[in-house]
Phi, psi and omega in degrees: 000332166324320206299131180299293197292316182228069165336124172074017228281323180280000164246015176284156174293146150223109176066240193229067141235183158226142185355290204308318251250331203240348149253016164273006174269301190294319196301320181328332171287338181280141197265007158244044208239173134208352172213135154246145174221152187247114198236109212237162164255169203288009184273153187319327178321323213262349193281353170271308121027271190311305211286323164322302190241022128301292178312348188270350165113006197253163208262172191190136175211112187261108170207196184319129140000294194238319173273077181318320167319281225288320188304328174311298197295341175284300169328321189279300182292357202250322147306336181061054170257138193258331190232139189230126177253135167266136176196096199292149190295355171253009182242098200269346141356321219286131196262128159303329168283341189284329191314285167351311214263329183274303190322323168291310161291352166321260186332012160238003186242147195271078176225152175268326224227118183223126154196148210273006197262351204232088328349171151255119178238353147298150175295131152308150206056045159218023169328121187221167146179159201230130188221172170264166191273309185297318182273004147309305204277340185290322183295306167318294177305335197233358178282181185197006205238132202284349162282316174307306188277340153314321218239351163087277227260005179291001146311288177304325176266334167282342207303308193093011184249020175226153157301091187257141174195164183229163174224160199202160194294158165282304198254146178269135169227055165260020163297337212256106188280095185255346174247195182263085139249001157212188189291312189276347146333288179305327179298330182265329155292024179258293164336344186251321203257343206259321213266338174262357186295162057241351195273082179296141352318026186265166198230156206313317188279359167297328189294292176296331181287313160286002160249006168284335193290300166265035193314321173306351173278349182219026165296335177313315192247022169321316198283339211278174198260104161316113162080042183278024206252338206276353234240336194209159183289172159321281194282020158281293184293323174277001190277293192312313186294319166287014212253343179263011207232313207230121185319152229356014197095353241186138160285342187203095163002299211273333154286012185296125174310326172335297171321323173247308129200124234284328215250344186234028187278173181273324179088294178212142171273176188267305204209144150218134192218135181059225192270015169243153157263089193274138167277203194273345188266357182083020166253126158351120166213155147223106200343093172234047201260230186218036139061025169075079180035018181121342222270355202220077186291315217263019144114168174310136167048064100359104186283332153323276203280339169307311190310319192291338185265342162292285145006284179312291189313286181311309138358305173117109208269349187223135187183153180316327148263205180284158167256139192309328182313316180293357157315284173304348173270333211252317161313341191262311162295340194264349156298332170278008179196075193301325151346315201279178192223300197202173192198128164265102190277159136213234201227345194210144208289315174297342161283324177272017182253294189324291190312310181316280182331294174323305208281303179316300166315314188273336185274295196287343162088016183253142178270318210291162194197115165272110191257164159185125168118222199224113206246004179137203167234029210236151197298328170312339160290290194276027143298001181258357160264044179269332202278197191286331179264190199267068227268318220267349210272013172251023155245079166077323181222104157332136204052041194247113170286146159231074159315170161081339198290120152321130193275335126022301167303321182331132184061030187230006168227143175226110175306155170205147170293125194307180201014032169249104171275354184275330179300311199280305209294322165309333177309324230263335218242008210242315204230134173284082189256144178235001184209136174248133171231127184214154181257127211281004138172147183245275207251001190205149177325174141274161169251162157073003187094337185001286203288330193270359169291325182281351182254358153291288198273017163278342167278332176300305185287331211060070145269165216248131167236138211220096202259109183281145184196045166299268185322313184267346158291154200045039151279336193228331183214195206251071180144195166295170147312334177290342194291279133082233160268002172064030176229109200240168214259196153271353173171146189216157184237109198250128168215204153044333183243290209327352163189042130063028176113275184326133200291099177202132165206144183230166214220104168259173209181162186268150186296307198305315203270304181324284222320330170320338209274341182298342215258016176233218167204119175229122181206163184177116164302314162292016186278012200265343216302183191247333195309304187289305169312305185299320177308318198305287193310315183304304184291326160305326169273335162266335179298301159341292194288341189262357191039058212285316177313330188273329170282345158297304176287352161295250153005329160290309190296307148347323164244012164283325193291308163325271195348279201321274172323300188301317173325307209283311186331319193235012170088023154298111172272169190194122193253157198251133157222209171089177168276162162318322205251336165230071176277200160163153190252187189196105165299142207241077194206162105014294207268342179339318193285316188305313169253013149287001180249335179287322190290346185266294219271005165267351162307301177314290211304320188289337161101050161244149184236133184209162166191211202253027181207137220230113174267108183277149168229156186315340185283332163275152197223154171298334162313314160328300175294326178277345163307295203310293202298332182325298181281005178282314188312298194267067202199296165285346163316301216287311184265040159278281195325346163295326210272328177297343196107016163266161180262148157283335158321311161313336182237007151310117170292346178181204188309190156264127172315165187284206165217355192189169150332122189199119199310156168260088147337000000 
């Protein structure tokens, strides 16, 4: 009932049955059989189940959960069972006669071990295999490895300590998908079951003959990986499931598995705590990524602020009035940014890029908006890819359409390229501009006065300057990044560090320009909630007390410099970009996507989630860092050898990661 890919997939209806139910009617049939028991496990989940095929007349054995291997041997023994067939609860297919047919060759043959799977020359879901009760139990005692006792028998066919032997179809058809393990699975056994009914009793080559006949019956589910469930993880597998429920998969683009390694991220954790990640299967990573997008310098679960956010929670995170924390937040930022005035919080960096934008607009009394960098999702932004070029596609992320954008927005944001001040100021004289918004460095400093030449003429001009510092605050320093460079804006913007993970974000401002914020209407209810303002202040008192910026940026340069000696090591080129705490490299190849998808994914293996860009948090320590390049070197070895003629398509495990935007199917 458990299943990642189709939950509860054996009580789903086929006519007015249910999966299980239609294949212990078939399996039943077989005449060397003498007990059948549906051996299920003990989570509460499973009990509708147990009670489902206790009423159909059938035996029940409730036993672990995750170790299957034990569950056989426990069932088998409690059964007093001596020859034992495997026949999984998703291939409701399954022919009673082949059953017959394996059985006999077991019993006639001096074998521990029979089964039709190894080739597979048969359709999937007609999996059969036969073991002895004795050579179970040696597989229960002596295996150890958590695939194996997941998966029962790959003891018993690897081991080399049993007899083993198979058998296999004249013509191979394991190309041919027959059993249940996902929604378009199911759709080709309804179809199958919809064209012979009222009669399940039809035997396999009837099967095949309707689908040589009628090959549209069994189209759905073509694309899918034969034993692909035994081959990839749990969050592999919701991943896959989700993609069909929730539009790319996903709430945020840079966490899409695509991003990274399309067929083989882990996808979702379980648990995190300082720079690690446990996934849903409970294997161990450390986190040398990108730190839940940035959001968490002083590391997963920070116990100051989880306590503080407990607190709140017993307390009561919501209520008809206000909570006070925002109070106490919006005083504090404006003690870090004495420029400031006033402060509007909300929850997510595009609202408050969103939130900037209103307030500006309604104070200067102007639409046009000169961007550089990178602002959200929200339409006033991505209006600048109405035109004909791709204007947005040198701001971080490449391809991003704007359907749905009104077109109407057509002319009313005009990107200009960091440090070309000649680019903006012809934007400012060109264009009735009223608000400039930029991000106060993405991937490299300013040159040349760069910022503070843009903040003459935005005073010069009256244009409203607008420092987005979702990403770079508290990164370098106790506040924004502009602090700094000693140039300050008419209004910033805060995320992502500001509450250590917990949803908060703020948007400040000079009082004259906020006030603007009265003459529109910007309101939302969870901006009221108490969780984030609280996280915030907590996190800001620790970040203070611990100077988290200056160990971040230590610890960020520590691993430019790695990168930079493993690069120099194998003749690699490689360009550096980002702040110290949000660096990152690119290999300077053709081939780039390609051996950012080999470094992840041999990364993966070593029990790192890496790719080419590394968000420090207080928790990494340089032993940490220094382990990690250890396992990195022959890895950047390997893509010398690449750079040599070898191909990297070869030692790939599935695709090449995205590199920008890209619809997901």
């Amino acid at each position: 009932m458990g299943s990642t890919r189709l939950p509860n997939k054996v009580m789903l209806p086929i006519g007015d049955k249910t999966l299980i139910e239609i294949l212990l009617n078939r399996l039943a049939k077989a005449k060397t059989l003498n007990q059948i028991i549906v051996a299920t496990s003990t989570d509460p989940k499973n009990d509708s189940l147990r009670k489902h095929v206790e009423d159909l007349g059938y035996n029940c054995y409730s036993g672990s959960e995750s170790d299957v291997l034990d569950r056989y041997y426990q069932a088998a023994k409690h059964f007093e069972g001596e020859v034992i067939v495997r026949i999984t609860g998703d291939c409701p297919l399954v022919d009673a006669a082949l059953v017959d047919k394996a059985v006999k060759l077991y019993l006639d043959g001096d074998i521990d071990y029979l089964s039709n799977t190894n080739p597979p020359t048969y359709p999937d879901g007609l999996d059969i295999e036969i073991f002895s009760f004795k050579a179970l139990s040696q597989a229960h005692k002596k295996a150890t490895l958590s695939y194996d006792k997941e998966h029962v028998t790959p003891y018993l066919r690897n081991s080399n300590h049993f007899k083993t032997n198979y058998f296999s179809n004249s013509i191979d058809l394991s190309n041919l998908r027959w059993t249940v393990d996902e929604a378009n699975d199911l759709k080709v056994i309804r179809n199958v079951f919809n064209t012979f009914a009222p009669d399940i009793n039809f035997n396999w080559e009837a099967v095949h003959a309707l689908q040589l006949n009628r090959p549209e019956l069994f189209m759905e589910n073509q694309n899918i990986i034969r034993n692909e469930g035994a081959l990839v993880g749990t969050g592999q597998k919701l991943w896959k499931r989700a993609k069909s429920v929730i539009p790319g998969g996903n709430m945020l683009l840079s966490k899409r598995a695509e991003m990274f390694l399309p067929d083989f991220w882990p996808a979702y954790y379980s648990r995190s705590k300082g720079c690690k990640v446990w996934d849903m299967d409970n294997n161990e990573y450390i986190d040398m990524s990108i730190m839940g997008i940035g959001t968490n310098i002083l590391g997963y679960g920070n116990d100051e602020v989880d306590s503080a956010v407990s607190a709140t929670v017993v307390k009561g995170n919501m209520s008809t009035f206000n909570c006070p924390e925002e109070v106490y937040l919006a005083e504090k930022m404006v003690e870090l940014h004495p420029w400031a005035d006033m402060v509007r919080f909300a929850r997510s960096g595009g609202e408050a890029n969103a939130v900037a934008i209103r307030i500006a607009r309604a104070a200067s009394g102007k639409d046009k908006v000169a961007v550089c960098g990178y602002h959200g999702w929200h339409d006033w932004y991505l209006s600048a890819n109405l035109g004909d070029d791709e204007t947005l596609a040198g701001h971080l992320l490449p391809g991003l359409e704007p359907k749905g954008v009104p077109q109407n927005l057509r002319g009313t944001v005009f990107p200009f390229n960091y440090n070309n001040y000649d680019e903006l100021e012809k934007l400012v004289s060109n264009n009735d501009i009223g608000v400039i918004k930029m991000e106060v460095v993405r991937n490299k400093g300013p040159e040349n006065n760069f910022l503070h030449r843009v903040r003459e003429l935005a005073t010069k001009k009256g244009i409203i300057l607008i420092f987005d510092e979702c990403t770079s605050g508290f990164r370098q320093c106790n506040g924004g990044l502009h602090k700094l460079f000693g140039v300050e804006p008419d209004m910033a913007m805060f995320g992502k560090a500001l509450g250590n993970g917990y949803a908060i974000t703020a948007t400040i401002g000079r009082r004259e320009i906020m006030e603007a914020a009265q003459s529109t209407f910007i309101s939302s209810t969870f901006w009221t909630e108490r969780i984030g303002p609280t996280a915030a202040l907590k996190t800001l008192e620790v970040m203070e007390k611990t100077k988290s910026w200056e160990t971040i940026t230590d610890i960020g340069n520590y691993m430019r410099d790695g990168w930079q000696k493993l690069a120099d090591k194998h003749d690699l080129k490689i360009g550096h970009f980002g702040l110290p705490a949000l660096t990152g490299f690119s290999f300077e190849s053709s081939n780039a996507l390609a051996y950012k998808t080999y470094m992840t994914q041999e990364m993966l293996k070593k029990g790192y989630l890496a790719s080419t860009v590394f968000y420090a948090c207080t928790e990494h320590t340089v032993d940490i860092v220094d382990t990690y390049l250890e396992q990195l070197d022959p890895i950047f070895s390997k893509i010398k050898q690449f750079e040599n003629g070898l191909n990297v398509n070869d030692f790939l495990d599935g695709p090449v990661c995205h590199g920008g935007f890209k619809r997901l199917n």
